[in-house]
Backbone as a chain_set.jsonl record, in Angstrom:
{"seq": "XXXXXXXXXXXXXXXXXXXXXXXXXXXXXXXXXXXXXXXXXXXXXXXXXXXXXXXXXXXXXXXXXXXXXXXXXXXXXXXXXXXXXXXXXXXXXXXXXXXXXXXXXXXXXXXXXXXXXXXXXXXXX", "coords": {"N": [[100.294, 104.793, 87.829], [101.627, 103.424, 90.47], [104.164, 104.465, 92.626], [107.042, 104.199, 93.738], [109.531, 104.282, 96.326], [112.466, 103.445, 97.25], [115.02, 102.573, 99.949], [117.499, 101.376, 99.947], [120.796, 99.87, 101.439], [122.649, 97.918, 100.448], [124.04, 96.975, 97.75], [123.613, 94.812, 95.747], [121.396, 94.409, 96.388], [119.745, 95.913, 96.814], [119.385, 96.665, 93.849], [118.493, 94.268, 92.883], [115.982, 93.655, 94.225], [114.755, 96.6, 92.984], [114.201, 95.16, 90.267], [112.861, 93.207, 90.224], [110.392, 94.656, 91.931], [109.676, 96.059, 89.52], [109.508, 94.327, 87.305], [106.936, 93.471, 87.815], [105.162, 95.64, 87.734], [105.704, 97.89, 88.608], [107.009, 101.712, 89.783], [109.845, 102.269, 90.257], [111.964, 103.784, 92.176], [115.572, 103.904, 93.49], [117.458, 104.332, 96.016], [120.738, 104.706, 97.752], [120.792, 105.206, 100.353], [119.632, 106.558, 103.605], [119.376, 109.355, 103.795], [119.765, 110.043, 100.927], [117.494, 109.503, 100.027], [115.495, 111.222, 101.75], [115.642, 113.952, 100.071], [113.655, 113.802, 98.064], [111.352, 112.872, 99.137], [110.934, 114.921, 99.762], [109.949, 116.601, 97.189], [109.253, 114.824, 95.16], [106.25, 112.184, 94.426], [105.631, 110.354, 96.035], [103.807, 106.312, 96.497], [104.608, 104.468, 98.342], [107.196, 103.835, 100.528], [109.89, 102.082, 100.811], [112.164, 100.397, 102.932], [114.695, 99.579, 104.317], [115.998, 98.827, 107.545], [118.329, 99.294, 109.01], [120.809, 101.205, 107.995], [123.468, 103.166, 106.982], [124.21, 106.533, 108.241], [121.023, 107.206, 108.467], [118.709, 105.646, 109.663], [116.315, 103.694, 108.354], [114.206, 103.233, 110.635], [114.194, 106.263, 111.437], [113.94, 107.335, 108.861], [111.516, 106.69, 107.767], [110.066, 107.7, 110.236], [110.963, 110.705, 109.819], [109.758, 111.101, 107.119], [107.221, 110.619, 107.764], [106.151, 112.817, 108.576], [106.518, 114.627, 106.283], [104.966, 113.123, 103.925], [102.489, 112.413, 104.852], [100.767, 110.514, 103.964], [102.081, 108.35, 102.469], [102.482, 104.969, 102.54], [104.696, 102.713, 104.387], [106.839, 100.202, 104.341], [108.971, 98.322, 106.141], [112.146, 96.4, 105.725], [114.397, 94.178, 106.701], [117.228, 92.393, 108.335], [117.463, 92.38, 110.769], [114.911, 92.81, 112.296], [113.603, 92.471, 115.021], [115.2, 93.631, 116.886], [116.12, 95.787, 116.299], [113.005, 96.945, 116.176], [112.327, 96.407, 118.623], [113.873, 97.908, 120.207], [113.033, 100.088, 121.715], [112.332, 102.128, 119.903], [110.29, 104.176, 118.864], [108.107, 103.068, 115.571], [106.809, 104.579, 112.875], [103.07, 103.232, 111.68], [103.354, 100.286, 110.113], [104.624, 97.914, 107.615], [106.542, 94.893, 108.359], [109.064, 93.72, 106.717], [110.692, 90.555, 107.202], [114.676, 89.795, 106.757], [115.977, 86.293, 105.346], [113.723, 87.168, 102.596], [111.877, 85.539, 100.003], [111.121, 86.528, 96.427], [108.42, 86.701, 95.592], [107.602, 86.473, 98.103], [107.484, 89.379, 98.534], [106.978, 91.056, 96.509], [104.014, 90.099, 97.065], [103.075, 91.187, 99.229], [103.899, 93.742, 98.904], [101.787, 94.516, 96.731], [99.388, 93.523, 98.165], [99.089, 95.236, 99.944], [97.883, 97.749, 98.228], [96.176, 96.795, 96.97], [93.793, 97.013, 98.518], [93.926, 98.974, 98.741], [92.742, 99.792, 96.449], [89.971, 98.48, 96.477], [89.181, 99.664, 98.574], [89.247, 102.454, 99.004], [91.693, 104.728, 99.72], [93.079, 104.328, 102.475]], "CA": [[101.225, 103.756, 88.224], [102.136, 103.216, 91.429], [106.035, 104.98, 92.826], [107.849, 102.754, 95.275], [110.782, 104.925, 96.634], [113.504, 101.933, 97.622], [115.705, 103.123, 100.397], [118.63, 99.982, 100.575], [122.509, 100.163, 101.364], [123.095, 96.826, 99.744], [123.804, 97.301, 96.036], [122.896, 93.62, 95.186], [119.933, 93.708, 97.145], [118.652, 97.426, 96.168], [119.108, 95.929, 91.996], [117.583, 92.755, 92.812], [114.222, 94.477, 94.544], [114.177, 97.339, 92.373], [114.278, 94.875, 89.268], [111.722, 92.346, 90.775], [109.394, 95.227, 91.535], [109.617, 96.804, 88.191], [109.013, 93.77, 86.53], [105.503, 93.161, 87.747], [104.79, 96.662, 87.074], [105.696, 98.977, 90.033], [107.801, 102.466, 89.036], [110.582, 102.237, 91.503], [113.12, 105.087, 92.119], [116.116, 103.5, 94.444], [118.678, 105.235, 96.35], [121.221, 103.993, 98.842], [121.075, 105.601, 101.999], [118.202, 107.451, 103.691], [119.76, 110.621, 103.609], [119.405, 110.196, 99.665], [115.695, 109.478, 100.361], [114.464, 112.719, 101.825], [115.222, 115.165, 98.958], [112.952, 113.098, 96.892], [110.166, 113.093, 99.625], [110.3, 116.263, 99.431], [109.981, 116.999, 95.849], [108.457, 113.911, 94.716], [104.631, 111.952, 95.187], [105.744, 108.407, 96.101], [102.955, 105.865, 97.016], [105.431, 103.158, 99.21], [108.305, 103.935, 101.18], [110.533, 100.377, 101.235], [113.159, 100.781, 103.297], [115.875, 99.015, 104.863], [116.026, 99.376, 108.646], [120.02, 99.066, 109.768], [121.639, 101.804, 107.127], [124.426, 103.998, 107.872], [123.733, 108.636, 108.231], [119.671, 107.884, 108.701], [118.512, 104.373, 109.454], [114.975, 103.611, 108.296], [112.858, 103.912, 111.069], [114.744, 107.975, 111.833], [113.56, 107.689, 107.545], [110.091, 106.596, 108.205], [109.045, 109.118, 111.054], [110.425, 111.941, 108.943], [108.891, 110.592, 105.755], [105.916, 110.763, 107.803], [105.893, 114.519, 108.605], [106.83, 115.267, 105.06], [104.123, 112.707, 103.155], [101.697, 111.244, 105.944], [100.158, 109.382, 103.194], [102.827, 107.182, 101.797], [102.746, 104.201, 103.109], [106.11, 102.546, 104.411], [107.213, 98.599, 104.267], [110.428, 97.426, 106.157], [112.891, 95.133, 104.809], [115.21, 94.066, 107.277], [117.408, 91.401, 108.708], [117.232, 92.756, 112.396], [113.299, 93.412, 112.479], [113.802, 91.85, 116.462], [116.733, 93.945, 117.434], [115.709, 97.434, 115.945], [111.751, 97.629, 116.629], [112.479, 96.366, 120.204], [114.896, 99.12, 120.929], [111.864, 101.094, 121.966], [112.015, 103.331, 119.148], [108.304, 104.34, 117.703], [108.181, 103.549, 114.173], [105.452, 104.599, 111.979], [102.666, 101.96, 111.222], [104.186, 99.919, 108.725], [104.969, 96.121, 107.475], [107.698, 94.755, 108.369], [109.6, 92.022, 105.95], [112.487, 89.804, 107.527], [114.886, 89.101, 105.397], [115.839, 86.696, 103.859], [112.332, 86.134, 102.286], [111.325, 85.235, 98.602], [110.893, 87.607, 95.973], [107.274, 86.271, 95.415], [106.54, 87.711, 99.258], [107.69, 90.76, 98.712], [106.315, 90.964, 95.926], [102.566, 89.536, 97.268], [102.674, 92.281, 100.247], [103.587, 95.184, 98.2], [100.44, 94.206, 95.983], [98.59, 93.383, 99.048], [98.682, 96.74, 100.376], [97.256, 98.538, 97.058], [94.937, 95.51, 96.233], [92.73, 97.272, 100.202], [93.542, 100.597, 98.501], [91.992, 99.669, 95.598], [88.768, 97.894, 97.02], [87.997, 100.485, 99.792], [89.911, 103.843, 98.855], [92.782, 105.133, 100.794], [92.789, 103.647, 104.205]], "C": [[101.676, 104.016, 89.666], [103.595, 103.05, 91.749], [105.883, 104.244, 94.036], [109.149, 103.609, 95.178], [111.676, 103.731, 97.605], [114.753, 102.757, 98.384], [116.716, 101.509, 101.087], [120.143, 100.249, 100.323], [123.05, 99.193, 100.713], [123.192, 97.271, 98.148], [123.152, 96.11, 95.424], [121.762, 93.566, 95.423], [118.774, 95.074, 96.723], [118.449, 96.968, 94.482], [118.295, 94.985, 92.019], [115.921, 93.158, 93.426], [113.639, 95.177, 93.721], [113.426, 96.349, 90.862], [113.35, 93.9, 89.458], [110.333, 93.387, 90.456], [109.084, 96.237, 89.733], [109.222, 95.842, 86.993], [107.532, 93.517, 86.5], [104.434, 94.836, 87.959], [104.652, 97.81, 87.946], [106.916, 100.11, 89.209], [108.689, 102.831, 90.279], [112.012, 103.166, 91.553], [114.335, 104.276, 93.787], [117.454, 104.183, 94.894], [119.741, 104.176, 97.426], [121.407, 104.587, 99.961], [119.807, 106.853, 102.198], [118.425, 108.875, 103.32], [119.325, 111.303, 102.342], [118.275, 110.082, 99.211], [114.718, 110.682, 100.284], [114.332, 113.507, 100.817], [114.169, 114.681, 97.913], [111.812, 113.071, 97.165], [109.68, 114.035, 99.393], [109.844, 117.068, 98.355], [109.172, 115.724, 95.361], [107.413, 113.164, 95.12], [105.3, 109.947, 95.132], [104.368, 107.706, 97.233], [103.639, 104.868, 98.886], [106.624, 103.656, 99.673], [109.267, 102.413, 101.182], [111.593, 100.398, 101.586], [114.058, 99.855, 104.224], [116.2, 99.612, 106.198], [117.59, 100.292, 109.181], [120.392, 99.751, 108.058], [122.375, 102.415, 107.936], [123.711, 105.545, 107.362], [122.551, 108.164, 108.659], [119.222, 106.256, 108.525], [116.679, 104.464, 108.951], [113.849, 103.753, 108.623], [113.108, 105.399, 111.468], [113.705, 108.301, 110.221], [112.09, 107.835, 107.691], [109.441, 107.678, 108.897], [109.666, 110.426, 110.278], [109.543, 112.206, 107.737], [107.581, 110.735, 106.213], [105.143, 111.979, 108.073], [105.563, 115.195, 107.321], [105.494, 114.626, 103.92], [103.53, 111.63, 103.802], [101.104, 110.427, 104.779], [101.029, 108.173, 102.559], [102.487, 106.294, 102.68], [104.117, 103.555, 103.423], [105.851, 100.838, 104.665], [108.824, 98.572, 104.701], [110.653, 96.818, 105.863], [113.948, 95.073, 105.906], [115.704, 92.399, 107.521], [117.32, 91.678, 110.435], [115.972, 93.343, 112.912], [113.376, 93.223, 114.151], [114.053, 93.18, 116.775], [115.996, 95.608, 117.395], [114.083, 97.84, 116.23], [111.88, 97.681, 118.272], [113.506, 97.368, 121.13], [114.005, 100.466, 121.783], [111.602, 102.437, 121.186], [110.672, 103.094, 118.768], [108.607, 104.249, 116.033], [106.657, 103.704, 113.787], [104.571, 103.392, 111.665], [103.244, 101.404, 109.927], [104.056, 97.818, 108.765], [106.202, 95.871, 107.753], [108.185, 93.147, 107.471], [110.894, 91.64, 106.152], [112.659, 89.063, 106.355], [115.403, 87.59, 106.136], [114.099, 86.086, 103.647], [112.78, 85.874, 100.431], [110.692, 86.679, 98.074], [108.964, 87.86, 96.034], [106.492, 87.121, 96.63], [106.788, 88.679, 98.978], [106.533, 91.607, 97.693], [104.306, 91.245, 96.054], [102.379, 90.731, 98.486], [102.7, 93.548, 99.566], [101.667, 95.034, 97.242], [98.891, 93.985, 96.823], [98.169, 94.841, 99.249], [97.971, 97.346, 99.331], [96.116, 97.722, 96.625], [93.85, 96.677, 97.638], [92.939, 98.356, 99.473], [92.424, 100.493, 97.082], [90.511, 99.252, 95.251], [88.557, 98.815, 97.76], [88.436, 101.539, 99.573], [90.786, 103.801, 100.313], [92.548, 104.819, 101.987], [93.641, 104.719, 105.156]], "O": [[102.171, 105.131, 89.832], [104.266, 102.066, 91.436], [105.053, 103.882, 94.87], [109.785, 103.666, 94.126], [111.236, 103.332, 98.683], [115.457, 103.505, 97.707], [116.646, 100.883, 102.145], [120.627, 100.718, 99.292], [124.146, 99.506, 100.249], [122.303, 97.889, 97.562], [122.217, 96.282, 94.642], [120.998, 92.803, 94.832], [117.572, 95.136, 96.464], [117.318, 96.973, 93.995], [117.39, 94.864, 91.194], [114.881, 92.818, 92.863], [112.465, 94.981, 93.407], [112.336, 96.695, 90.407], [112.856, 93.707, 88.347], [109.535, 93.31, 89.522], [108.151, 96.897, 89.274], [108.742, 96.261, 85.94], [106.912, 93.367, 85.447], [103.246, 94.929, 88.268], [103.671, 98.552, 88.004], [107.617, 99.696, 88.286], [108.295, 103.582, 91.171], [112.971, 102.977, 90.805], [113.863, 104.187, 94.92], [118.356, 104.502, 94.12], [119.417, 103.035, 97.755], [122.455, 104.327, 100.552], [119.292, 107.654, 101.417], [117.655, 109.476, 102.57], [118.805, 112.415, 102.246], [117.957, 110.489, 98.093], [113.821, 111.06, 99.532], [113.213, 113.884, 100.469], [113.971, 115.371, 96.913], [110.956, 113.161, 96.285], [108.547, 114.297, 98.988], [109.366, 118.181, 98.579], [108.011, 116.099, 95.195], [107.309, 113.241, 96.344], [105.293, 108.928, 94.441], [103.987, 108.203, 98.293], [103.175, 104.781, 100.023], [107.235, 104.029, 98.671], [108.788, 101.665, 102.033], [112.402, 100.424, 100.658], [113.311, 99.489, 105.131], [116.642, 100.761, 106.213], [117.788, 101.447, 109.558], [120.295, 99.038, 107.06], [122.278, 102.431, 109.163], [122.933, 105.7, 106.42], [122.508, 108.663, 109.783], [119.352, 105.675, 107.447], [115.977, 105.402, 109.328], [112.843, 104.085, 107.997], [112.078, 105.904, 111.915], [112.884, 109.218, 110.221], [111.518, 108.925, 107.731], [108.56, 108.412, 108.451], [108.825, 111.302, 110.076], [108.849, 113.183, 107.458], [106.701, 110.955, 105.381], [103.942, 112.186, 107.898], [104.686, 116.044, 107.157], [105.01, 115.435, 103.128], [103.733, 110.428, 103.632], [101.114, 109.247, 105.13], [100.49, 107.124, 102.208], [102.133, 106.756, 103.765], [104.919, 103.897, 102.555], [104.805, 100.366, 105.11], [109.747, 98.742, 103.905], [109.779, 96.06, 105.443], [114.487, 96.172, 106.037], [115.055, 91.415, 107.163], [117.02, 90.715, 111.141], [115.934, 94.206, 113.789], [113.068, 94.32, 114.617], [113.081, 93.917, 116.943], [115.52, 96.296, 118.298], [113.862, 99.019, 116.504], [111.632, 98.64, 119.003], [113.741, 97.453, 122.336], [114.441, 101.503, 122.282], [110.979, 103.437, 121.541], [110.11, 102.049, 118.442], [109.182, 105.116, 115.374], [105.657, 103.145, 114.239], [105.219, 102.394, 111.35], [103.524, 102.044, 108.914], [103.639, 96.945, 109.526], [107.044, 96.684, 107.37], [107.79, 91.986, 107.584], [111.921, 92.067, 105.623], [112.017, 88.382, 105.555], [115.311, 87.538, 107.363], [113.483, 85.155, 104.165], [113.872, 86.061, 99.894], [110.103, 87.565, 98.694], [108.379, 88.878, 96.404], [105.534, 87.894, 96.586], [105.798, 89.316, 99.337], [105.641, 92.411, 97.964], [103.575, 92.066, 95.5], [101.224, 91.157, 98.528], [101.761, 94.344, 99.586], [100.641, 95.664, 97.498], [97.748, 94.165, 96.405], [97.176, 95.427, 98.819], [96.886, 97.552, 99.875], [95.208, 98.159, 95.918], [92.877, 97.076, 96.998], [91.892, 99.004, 99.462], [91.423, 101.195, 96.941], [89.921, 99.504, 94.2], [87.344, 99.025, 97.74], [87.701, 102.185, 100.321], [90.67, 103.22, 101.392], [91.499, 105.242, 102.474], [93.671, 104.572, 106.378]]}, "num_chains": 1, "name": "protein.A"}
């Protein structure tokens, strides 16, 4: 089964993702703040990173490039409402997707599935 580690400060919005992806059959572990992220990288094999850019202690893309020291293979997916604002700051983030909000559960949904549908046809990319 495929782990989706959910890094969102929203409580409505971390329940409403986790409970979306879990219905169409993803095993999703969600925390609220990056900080609460790492110990889990570090100890646990998650496939997806999904993270929420603009948090407070450790914003998403600070989450991302350590996440990527710690488990270069995960893949990572932003979720943001300031995708503009925060990539253009000239920080480097890790290759990744980025999803402005607000979208539909359906995309979120159809990209997480996307990504694993190419892992699943060609092996690990």
């Amino acid at each position: 089964m495929i782990r989706i580690l959910l890094a969102e400060d929203d409580d409505s919005m971390r329940l409403y993702l986790a409970r979306a992806l879990e219905r169409v059959g993803y095993e999703v572990v969600a925390v609220d703040r990056g900080t609460a992220a790492l110990p889990l990288i570090e100890r646990e094999r998650f496939d997806l990173l999904l993270t929420d850019i603009v948090m407070p202690e450790l914003d998403g893309i600070e989450l991302a490039q350590q996440a990527a020291t710690i488990a270069p293979d995960m893949r990572v997916m932003f979720i943001t409402g300031f995708a503009a604002v925060a990539l253009k700051a000239g920080r480097r983030a890790p290759e990744a997707k980025v999803l402005s909000k607000p979208f539909h559960l359906k995309d979120l949904v159809m990209e997480v599935d996307r990504m694993f549908q190419t892992e699943d046809q060609h092996g690990r990319l």
